[in-house]
C-alpha positions as CSV (number, residue, x, y, z in Angstrom):
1,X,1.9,19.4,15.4
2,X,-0.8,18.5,13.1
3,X,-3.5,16.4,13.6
4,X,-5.3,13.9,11.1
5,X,-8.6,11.9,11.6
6,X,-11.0,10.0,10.0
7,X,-15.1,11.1,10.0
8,X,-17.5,9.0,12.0
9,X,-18.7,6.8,8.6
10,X,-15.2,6.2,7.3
11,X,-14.5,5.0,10.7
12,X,-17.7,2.7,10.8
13,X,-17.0,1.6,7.6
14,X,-13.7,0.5,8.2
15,X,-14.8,-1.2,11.1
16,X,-18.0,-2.5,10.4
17,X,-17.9,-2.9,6.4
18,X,-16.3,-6.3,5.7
19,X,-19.5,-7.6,7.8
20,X,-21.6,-6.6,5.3
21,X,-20.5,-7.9,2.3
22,X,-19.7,-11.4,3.9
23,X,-22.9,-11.4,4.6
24,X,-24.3,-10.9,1.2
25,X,-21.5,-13.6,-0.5
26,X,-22.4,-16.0,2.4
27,X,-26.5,-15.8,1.1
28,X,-25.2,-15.3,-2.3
29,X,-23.1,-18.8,-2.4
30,X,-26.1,-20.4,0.4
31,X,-28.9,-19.8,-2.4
32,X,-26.5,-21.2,-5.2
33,X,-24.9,-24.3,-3.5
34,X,-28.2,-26.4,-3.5
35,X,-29.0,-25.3,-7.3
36,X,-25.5,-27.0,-8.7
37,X,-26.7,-30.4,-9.6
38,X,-29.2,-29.0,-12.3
39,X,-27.0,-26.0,-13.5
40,X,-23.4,-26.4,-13.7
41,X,-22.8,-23.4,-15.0
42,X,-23.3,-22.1,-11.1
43,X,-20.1,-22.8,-10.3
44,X,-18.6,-19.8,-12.0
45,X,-20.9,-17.0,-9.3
46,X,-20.0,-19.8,-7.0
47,X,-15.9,-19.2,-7.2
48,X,-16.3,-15.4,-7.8
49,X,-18.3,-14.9,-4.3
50,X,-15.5,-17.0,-2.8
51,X,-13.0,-15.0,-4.3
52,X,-14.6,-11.7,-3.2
53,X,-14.9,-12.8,0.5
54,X,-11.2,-13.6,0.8
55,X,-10.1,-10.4,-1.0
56,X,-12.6,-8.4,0.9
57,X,-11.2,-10.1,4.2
58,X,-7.7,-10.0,3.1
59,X,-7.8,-6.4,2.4
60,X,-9.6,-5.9,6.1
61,X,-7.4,-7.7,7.5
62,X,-4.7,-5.5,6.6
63,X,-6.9,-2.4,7.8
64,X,-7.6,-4.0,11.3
65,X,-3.5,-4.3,11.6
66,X,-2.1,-1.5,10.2
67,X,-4.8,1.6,10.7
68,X,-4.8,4.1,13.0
69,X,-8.0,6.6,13.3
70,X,-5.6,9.1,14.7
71,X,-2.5,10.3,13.0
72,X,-0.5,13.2,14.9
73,X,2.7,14.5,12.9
74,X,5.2,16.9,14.0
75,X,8.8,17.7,12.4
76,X,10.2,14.5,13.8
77,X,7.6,11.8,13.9
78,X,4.4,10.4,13.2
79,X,2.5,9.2,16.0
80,X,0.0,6.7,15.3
81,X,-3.1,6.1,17.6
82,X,-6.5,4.8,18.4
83,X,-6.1,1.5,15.9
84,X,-9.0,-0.2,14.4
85,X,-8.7,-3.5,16.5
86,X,-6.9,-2.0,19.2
87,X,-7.6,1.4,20.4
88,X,-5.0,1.7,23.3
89,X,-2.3,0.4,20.8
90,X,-0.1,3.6,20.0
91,X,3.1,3.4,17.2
92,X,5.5,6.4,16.6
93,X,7.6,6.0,13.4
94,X,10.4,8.7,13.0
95,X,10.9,9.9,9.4
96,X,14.7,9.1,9.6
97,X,13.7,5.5,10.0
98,X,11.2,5.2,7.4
99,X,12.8,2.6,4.6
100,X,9.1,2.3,2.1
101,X,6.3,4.4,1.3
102,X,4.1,2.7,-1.0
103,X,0.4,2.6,-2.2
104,X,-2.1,5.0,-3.4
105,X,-0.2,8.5,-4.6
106,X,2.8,7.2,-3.4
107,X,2.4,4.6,-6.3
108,X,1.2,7.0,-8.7
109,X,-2.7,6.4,-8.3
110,X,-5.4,8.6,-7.4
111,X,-6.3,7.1,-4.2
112,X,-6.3,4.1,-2.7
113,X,-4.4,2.9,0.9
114,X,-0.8,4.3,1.2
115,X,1.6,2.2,3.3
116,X,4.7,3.4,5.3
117,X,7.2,1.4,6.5
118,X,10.1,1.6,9.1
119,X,13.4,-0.1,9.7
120,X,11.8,-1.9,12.5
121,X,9.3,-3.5,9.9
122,X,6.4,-1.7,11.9
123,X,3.7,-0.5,9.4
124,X,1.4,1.9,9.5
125,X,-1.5,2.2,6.7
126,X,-4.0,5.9,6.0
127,X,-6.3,6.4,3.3
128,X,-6.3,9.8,1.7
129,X,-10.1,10.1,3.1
130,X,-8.2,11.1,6.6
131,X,-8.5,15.1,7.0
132,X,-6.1,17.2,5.6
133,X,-4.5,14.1,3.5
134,X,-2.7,16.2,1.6
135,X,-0.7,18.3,4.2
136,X,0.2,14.8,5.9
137,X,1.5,13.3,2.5
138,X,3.5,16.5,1.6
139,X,4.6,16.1,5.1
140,X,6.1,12.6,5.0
141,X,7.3,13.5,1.3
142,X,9.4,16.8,2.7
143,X,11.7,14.6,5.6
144,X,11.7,10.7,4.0
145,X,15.3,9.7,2.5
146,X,15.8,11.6,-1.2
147,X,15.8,8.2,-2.8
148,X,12.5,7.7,-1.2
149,X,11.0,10.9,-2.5
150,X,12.7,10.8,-5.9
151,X,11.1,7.5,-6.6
152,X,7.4,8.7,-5.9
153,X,8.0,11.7,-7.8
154,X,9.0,9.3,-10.7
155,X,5.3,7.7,-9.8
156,X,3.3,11.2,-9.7
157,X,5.2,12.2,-12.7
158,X,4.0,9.5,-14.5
159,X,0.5,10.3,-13.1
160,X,0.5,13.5,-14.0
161,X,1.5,12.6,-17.9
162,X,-1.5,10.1,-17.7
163,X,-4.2,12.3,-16.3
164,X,-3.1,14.8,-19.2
165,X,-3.1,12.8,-21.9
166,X,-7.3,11.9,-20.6
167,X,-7.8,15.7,-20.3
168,X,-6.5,16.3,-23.9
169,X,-8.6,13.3,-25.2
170,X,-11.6,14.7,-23.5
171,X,-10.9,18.1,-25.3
């Protein structure tokens, strides 16, 4: 069985990070808000900080739902632990089961969040900054469904192609 976690600042930033930058919009669109009878041209800054706060919250919400701190994989199953918003909350999702993988190098992109999916709708979200990243992807690609895997190795394919074609232009 192998175990995956994230460090102490990835945690705390996962957590704690959201705060922080709704704080700054909040002060951004305060200081703004009384300025917009002499400059309409404020309302622009005013609509962008509003857009960041709900993407920022959007995407946090998802976090606080769907990540575990602890992921624990064997040949069977992935047991999921020790969730953002609830730490006694514990999910296992068997690999026969799993109907989507999606996000990140699953989608063909360097990084980002990578989402797995079982027939029981239950989701479960990691970030490739979770240790040993790689042995837990290569893990979930080796026992998903070969429909499953084909279709992300159409994605890293197409990955690959693009990150060559940079390296050649850089040459």
């Amino acid at each position: 069985m192998s175990n995956h976690r994230y460090s102490k600042f990835i945690k705390f930033l996962y957590s704690y990070g959201n705060i922080f930058i709704n704080i700054l919009m909040v002060i951004n669109i305060a200081v703004l808000i009384p300025q917009l009878s002499g400059n309409k041209i404020l309302y622009f800054p005013i609509l962008v900080a509003f857009l960041i706060l709900f993407l920022v919250n959007k995407f946090y919400f998802l976090v606080y739902k769907t990540l575990p701190t602890e992921i624990s994989s064997d040949n069977e199953k992935i047991i999921c632990s020790n969730f953002i918003f609830n730490k006694s909350r514990k999910e296992i999702i068997y690999y026969k089961d799993i109907k989507s993988i999606s996000g990140g190098i699953f989608d063909g992109r360097l990084n980002g969040m990578m989402k797995i999916t079982d027939k029981n709708n239950l989701s479960i979200a990691f970030s490739h900054r979770i240790s040993d990243s790689t042995k837990l992807i290569a893990k979930i690609l080796e026992k998903v469904d070969k429909k499953i895997y084909d279709e992300v190795m159409q994605n890293l394919n197409k990955l690959g192609k693009k990150l060559t074609k940079e390296k050649s232009k850089k040459d």
